[in-house]
C-alpha positions as CSV (number, residue, x, y, z in Angstrom):
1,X,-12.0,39.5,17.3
2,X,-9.1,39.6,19.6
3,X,-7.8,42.9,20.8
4,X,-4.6,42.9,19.2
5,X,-6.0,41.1,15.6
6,X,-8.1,44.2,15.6
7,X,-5.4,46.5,16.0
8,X,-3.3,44.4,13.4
9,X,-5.7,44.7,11.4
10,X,-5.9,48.5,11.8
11,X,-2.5,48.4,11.1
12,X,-3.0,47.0,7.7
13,X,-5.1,49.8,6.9
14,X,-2.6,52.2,7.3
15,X,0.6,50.3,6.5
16,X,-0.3,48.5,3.2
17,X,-2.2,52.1,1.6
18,X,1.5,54.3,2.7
19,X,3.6,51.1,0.9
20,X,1.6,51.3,-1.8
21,X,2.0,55.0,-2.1
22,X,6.1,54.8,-1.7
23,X,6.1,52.1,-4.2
24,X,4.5,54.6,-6.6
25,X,6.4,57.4,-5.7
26,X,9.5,55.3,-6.2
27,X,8.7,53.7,-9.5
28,X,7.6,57.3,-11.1
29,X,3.7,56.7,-11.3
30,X,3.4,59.4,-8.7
31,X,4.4,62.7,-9.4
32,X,4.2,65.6,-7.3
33,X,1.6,68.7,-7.7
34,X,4.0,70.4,-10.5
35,X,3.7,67.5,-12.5
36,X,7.0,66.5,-12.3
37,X,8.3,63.6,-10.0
38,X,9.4,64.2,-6.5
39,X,12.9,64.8,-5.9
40,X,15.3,62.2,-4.9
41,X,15.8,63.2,-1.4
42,X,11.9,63.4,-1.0
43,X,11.8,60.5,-1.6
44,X,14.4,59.2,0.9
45,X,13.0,61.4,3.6
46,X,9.5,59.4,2.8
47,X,11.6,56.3,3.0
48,X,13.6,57.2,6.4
49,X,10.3,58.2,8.1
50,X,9.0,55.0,6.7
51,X,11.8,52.6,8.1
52,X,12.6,54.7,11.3
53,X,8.8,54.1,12.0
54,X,8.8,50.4,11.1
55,X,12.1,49.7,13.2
56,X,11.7,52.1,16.0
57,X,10.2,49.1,18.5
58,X,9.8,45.7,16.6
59,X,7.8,42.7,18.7
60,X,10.9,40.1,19.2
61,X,8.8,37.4,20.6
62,X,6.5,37.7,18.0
63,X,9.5,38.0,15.1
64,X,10.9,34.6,17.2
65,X,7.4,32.9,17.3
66,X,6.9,33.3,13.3
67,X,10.6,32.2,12.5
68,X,10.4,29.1,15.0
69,X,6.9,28.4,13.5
70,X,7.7,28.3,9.4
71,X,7.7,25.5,7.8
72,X,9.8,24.7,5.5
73,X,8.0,25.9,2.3
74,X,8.0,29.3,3.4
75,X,4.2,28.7,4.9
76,X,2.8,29.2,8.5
77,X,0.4,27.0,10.2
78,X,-2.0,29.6,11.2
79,X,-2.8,31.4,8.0
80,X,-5.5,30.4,5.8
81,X,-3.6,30.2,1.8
82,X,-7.0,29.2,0.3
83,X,-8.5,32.5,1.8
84,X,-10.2,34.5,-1.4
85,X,-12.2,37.3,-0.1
86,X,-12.1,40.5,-0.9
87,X,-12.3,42.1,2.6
88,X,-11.1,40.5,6.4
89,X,-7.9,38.6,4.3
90,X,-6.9,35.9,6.3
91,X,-3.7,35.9,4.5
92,X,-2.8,39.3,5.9
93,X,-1.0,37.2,8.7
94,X,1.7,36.3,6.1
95,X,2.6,39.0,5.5
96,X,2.3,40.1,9.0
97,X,4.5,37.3,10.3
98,X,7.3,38.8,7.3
99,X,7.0,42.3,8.3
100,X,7.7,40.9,12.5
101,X,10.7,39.4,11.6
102,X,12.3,41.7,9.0
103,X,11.8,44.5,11.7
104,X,13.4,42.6,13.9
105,X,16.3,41.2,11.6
106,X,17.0,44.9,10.6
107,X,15.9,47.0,14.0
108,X,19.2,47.7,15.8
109,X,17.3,47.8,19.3
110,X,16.5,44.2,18.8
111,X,18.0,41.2,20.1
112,X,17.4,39.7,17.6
113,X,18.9,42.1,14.9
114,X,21.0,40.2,12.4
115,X,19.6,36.4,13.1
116,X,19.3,34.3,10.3
């Protein structure tokens, strides 16, 4: 495995158990130690650390290579759709190729912020 497909998926590790965890905390499964749910500007703190993260240094080229490679169903060439394991998912790259180009869509520092 390639250097950076290891650290991708590394990243995935990370990433996709802290999204899970916000999307708990902001539908109201989650609720903090006293029982109750979190506050509402806990939970835009987690959000803001979240984003700032995300958008602090998005990969342009790569955001451009995913965009310039989509077909037009919404698919990419170089993920596997009929991929059913359980661990390694091929399809991760999706997913991957989304999160590249809505960093770089939204990121302020990046040139190509706003591109459609």
């Amino acid at each position: 495995m390639r250097k950076h497909a290891r650290v991708r998926v590394a990243l995935a590790g990370i990433l996709l158990p802290v999204l899970s965890a916000f999307l708990g905390l902001v539908s109201g499964e989650v609720t903090a130690e006293n029982g109750r749910p979190p506050r509402a500007t806990d939970l835009q703190l987690v959000r803001k650390r979240l984003l700032d993260g995300l958008l602090k240094s998005p990969n342009s080229r790569r955001a451009r290579s995913a965009a310039k490679s989509q077909r037009a169903d919404g698919s990419w060439p170089d993920v596997d759709y009929e991929d059913r394991t359980r661990s390694g998912w091929k399809t991760y790259r999706h997913l991957s190729h989304l999160l590249d180009m809505a960093c770089a869509y939204k990121s302020s520092t990046s040139p190509n912020a706003g591109d459609r």
